[in-house]
N, C-alpha and C positions, 0 to 999 in steps of 0.2 A: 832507637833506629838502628835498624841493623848498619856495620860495618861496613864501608868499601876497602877493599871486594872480598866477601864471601861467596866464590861461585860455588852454584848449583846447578845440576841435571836439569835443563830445559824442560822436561816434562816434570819433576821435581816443583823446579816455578811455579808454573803454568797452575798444577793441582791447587800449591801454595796459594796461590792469586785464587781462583774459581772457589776454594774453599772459605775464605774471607768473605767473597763476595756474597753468599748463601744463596735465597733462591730470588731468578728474575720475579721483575714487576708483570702481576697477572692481569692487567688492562687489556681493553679489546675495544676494535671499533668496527663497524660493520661495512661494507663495501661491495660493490654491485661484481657478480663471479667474474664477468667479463671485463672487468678492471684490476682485476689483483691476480695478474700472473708475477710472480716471482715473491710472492706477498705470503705469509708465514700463517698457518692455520689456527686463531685460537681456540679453539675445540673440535671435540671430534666430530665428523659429521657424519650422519648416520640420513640412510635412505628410505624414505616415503614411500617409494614404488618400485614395482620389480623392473630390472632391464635385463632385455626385453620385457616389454609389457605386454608381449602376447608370442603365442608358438609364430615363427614366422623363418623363411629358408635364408639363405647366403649366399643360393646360385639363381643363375632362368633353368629350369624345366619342369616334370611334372611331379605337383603331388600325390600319390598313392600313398597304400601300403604295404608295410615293406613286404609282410607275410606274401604278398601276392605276384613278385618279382622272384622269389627262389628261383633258383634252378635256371636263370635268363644269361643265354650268353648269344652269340653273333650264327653258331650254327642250329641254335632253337631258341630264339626271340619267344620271351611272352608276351600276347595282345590283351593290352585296356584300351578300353572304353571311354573317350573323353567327356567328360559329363558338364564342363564351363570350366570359363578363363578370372582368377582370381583378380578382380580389381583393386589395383594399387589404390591406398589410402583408406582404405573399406575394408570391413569384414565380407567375405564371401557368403555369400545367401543359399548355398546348396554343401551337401556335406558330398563324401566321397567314402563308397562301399565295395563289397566283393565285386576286385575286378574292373575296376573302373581307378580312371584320372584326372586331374584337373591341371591347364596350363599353369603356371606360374611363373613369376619374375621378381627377381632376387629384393627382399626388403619384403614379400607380400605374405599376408595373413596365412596360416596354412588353415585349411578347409578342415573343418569338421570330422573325424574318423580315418583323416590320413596321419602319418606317423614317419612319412619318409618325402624326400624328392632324390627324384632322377635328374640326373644331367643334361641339358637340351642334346647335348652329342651325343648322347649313350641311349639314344631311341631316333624314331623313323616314324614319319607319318605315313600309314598304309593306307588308310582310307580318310575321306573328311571326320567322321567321329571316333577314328580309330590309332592308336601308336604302338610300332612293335616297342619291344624293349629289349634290349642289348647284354646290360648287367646288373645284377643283383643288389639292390642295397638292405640294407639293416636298419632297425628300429632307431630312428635317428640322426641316419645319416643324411650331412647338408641342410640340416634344421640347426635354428637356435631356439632352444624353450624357452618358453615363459620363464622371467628371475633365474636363469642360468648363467648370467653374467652378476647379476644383483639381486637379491632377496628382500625382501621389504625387512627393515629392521638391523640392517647390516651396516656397519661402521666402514665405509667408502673410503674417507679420507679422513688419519685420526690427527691430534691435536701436534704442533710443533713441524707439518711441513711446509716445505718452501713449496705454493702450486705453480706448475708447468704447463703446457697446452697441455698434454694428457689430463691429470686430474682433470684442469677449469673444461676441457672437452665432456667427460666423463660424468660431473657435475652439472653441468646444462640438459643434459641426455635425460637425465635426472629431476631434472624442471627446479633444479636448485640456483634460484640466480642473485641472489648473496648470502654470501658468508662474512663469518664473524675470524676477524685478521688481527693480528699485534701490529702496534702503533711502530713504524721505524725508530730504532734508537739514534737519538741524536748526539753525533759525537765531533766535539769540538777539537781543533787541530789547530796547537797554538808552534809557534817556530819563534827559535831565540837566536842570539846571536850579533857580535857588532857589526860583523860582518857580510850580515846576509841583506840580501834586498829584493825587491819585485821583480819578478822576469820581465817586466817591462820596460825595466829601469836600463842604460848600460854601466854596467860594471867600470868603477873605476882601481886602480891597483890594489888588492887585498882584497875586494868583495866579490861576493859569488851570490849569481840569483839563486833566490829558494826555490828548488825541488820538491822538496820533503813533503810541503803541504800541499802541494798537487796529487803528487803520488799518492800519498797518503789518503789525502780525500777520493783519487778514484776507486782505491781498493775498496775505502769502505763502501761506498756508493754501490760498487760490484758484489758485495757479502752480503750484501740488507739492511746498511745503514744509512744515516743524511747525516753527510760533512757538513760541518758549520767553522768556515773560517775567521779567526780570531784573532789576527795579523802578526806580523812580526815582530819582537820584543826584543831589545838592547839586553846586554847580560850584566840585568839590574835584580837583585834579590826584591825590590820592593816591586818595581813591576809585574815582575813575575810574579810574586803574590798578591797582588791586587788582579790580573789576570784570570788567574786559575780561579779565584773565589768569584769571578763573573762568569766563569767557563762550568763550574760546577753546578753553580745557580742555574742555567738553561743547560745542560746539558745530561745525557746519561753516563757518557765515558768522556772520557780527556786524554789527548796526547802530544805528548809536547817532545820537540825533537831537538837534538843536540844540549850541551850541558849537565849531560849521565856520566862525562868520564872521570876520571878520578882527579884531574887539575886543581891548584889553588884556588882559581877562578870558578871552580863547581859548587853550584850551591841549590839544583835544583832539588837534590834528594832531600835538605834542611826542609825548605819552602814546601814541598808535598806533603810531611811529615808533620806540618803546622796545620795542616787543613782539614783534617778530620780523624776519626778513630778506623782503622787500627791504625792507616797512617801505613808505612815503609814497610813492602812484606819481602820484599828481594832488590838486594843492588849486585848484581853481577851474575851473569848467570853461564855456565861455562862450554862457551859455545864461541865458534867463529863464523860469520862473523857476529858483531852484538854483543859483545861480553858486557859492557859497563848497563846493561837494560836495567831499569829501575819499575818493580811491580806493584802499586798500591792502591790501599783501599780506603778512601775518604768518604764514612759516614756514607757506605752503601754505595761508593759510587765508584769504578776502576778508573784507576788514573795509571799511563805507563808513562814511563820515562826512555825516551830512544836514542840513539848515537845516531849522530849527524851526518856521519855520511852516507849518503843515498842508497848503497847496496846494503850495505848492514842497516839503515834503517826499512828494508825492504822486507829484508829476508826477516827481521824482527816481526816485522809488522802480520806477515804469513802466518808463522808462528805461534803468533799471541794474539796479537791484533785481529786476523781475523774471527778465532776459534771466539772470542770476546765478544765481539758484535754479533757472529750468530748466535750465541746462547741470549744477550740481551733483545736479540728480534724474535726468539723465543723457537727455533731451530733446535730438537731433541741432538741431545750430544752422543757421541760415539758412533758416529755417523764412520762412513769409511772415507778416507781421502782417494782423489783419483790418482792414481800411478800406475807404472808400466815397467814391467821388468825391462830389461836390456844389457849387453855385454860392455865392459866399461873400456874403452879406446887405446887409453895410453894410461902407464904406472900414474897413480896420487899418493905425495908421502901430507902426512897428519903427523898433529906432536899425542903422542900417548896420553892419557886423562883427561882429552877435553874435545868436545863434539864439533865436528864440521860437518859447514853446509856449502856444498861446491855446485855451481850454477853450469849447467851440459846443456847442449843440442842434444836432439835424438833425431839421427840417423836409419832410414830402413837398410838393411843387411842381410839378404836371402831372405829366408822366412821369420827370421828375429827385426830385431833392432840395435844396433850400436847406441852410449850414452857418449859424446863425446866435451869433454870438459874445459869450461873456459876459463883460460886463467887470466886472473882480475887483481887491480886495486878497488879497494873497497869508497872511491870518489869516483869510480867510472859508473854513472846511470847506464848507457847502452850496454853494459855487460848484460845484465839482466833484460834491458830490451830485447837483447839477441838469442836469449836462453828460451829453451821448452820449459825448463823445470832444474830444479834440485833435486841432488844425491847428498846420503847422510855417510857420513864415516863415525860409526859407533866409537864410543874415547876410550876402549879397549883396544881400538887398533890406533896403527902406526902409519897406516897407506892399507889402500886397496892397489893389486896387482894386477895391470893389462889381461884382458881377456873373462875376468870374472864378471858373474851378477851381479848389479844392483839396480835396486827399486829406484825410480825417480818419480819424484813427486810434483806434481805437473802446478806450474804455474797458468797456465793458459785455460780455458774451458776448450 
């Protein structure tokens, strides 16, 4: 078992950890489209039928064609000939030739031998069978073709995303109305401590309600996982391992919080390191907050190890915790995270060789943004209630200086 504390580069870790873990479980389950929004794709899916499944316009007015509007403007209108009005939900029964129009209205089939629509605004009814025309359009214009949006045999939506209304809209259109989904990974959330007790409970001198496993289970619930609470444990070695080896039995991932530091009293990294191969791939990772994080792999299964106090086990959890669960709900990796540049408020000093993550407001400021930073003990939860997002200070610097860029990386959707 690796040493406390050998820190390493957080992204270092993180590779460390996903490299052990090798590849997710390829299980799938099916589920009706209009049920699995936020629900991860397991295969690709590929389209039956063109959409549009027929030529049809995007505005109200007439279809012609286009050849037959050249040269049409307000001081020499060209006149067609209306020859019938296209009925919504129906193919049109008459075609449209030299010279001649057909009403239409937005969503409706386009008529036989036309190739354009006109504008309801951009013409004039001169007679009962008659429309001037105003201005000119082109082969196409105001039309959606047949399979211009989708092509029969075209990969729609491929394997590993998360669906949104868009797809699951997209999809329906489609006449696709289930797909084949990864099963939520179920990750257990075990909390130690003599200390700790039920938020329901009142705290008597020295005990603090537990946080962690609330927090903790709403992120994953928020990422694509299902929290499975496993209650509170005294800081008992045998507990704890009689625990984890029920927590790994039903479960896909494990996280167990506080008990990562380096104290006499620390013996969760022993107890991980019992429970399966490779066992202990990282204790310390060199980062603030979060340094004593414990990363391993027990016979295929991530187990982390977290520090206790709520903001460090937050910003851990970000970090690792969620990039974890996405990849086991089967979420293609290297996805982009959401951030926002911005100018930074006031001077941050950092210590040289080791990464911090400092939790900001963002501020609108003329046409930018301000990042403004909150400064925190790492036992206060409402820091991070109150924050947009994290800023990184690279462990080549020393501080960022008042008025420069940096990237924040947004806690919030």
């Amino acid at each position: 078992m690796p040493e406390f504390i050998q820190l390493i580069p957080p992204q270092d870790a993180l590779a460390r950890w996903f490299e052990a873990l090798g590849l997710p479980d390829l299980s799938h389950e099916e589920l009706e489209t209009i049920h699995s929004l936020n629900r991860v794709t397991a295969e690709d899916v590929i389209a039956q039928e063109p959409l549009p499944a027929f030529h049809r316009t995007n505005v109200d007015g007439y279809a012609v064609r286009a050849a037959d509007t050249h040269g049409a403007s307000e001081s020499l209108p060209v006149y067609l000939r209306i020859v019938g009005e296209v009925p919504m939900g129906d193919a049109p029964r008459f075609q449209v030739s030299l010279g001649e129009a057909a009403l239409i209205h937005t969503g409706g089939m386009l008529p036989e031998g036309a190739d354009a629509v006109v504008m309801l605004e951009q013409t004039q009814t001169s007679r009962m069978d008659e429309i001037e025309v105003y201005k000119a359009v082109g082969h196409g214009e105001n039309v959606l073709f047949k399979g211009e949006d989708v092509e029969v045999g075209q990969m729609v939506v491929p394997a590993g995303v998360r669906l949104r209304p868009e797809e699951i809209g997209g999809l329906l259109a489609l006449g696709i109305t289930r797909v084949k989904i990864r099963p939520l990974p179920r990750v257990g959330i075990i909390s130690s401590g003599d200390e700790v007790i039920p938020p329901h409970h009142v705290p008597k001198p020295g005990q603090v309600r537990d946080i962690n496993s609330y927090t903790l289970a709403s992120l994953v619930e928020k990422v694509g996982g299902t929290p499975q609470f496993l209650g509170i444990i005294p800081d008992s070695p045998d507990i704890l391992e009689e625990r984890l080896a029920y927590a790994l039995r039903n479960n896909d991932m494990v996280l167990i919080t506080a008990g990562s530091s380096a104290s006499t009293r620390d013996f969760t990294a022993s107890v991980i390191a019992r429970m399966g191969k490779p066992g202990v791939l990282v204790h310390g990772v060199n980062i603030k907050p979060g340094k004593p994080t414990i990363l391993a792999v027990c016979d295929g299964k991530p187990v982390i190890g977290m520090p206790g106090n709520p903001v460090s086990a937050l910003v851990i959890a970000h970090l690792f915790v969620q990039p974890m669960v996405e990849f086991l709900s089967g979420l293609r990796l290297g996805r982009p995270v959401p951030s926002l540049s911005a100018r930074l408020s006031v001077n941050i000093a950092s210590q040289a060789g080791r990464e911090d993550y400092i939790p900001v407001r963002v501020i609108r400021e003329g046409n930018g943004y301000a990042a403004e930073p909150i400064f925190y003990k790492s036992n206060f939860i409402f820091t991070l209630a109150s924050a947009d997002g994290l800023i990184r200070i690279p462990p080549d610097a020393t501080g960022i200086s008042a008025g420069e860029p940096v990237e924040v990386l947004f806690l919030r959707n």
